[in-house]
C-alpha positions, 0 to 999 in steps of 0.5 A: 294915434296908431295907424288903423286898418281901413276896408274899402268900403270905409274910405269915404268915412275916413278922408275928409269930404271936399278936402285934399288928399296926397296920392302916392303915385309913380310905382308907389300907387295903391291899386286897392285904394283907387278902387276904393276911391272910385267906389266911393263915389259922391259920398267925397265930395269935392275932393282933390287928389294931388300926386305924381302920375306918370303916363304908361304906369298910373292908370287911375284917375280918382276922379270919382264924381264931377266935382273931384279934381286931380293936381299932377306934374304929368299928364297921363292919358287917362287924365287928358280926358278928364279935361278940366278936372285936372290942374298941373304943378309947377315944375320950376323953384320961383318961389324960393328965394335966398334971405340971407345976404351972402346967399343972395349974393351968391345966388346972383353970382350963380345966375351971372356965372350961368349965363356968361360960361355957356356964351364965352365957351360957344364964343371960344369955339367959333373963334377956333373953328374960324382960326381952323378954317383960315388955316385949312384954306391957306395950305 
């Protein structure tokens, strides 16, 4: 099916009523298609928008009626004031775990690694820093 060309009053016909639609957001919002949202008004339904909106450069809130709501990494202030309507996306990979045996192996590695690297480096710089001191105070 070729792409067609929608005006903004067609925007409602053309997205699915109650469904869930993926909004291009940072500096790839559409303007137009905002306002067109905006305008459609209740004829969505109880849409949600997911995109990622950042503070000072997404201004639109595409909550059109009461019943849309908005999934976000960010929240803009636009957005705070849309209270409820509004829901965050994890930020964080827990749901992705390694299946293979050696992948979690190496997993568990990485995690032991990144635990004790930091702690033994912090160990190894208070132990000079003590050594210095001692030294320093018997001169």
């Amino acid at each position: 099916m070729a792409p067609r060309r929608l005006g903004p009053h067609e925007v409602a016909s053309a997205l699915p009523r109650g469904g869930r639609t993926l909004v291009a957001g940072c500096s790839g919002e559409s303007l137009l298609f905002a306002e067109a949202v905006m305008r459609a008004g209740h004829a969505l339904g109880a849409m949600t928008f997911t995109g990622i909106f950042v503070p000072g450069l997404n201004t639109r809130t595409y909550l059109a009626n009461p019943d849309c709501r908005v999934e976000t990494f960010f929240l803009t202030p636009e957005l705070k004031a849309a209270g409820d309507a509004v829901a965050f996306l994890p930020l964080g990979y827990g749901d992705i775990l390694p299946l293979h045996p050696l992948a979690r192996n190496i997993a568990n590695l990485e995690a032991i690694i990144g635990q004790l690297y930091p702690a033994t480096l912090l160990a190894r710089l208070v132990s000079l820093e003590i050594v210095h001191r001692r030294q320093s105070g018997s001169d």
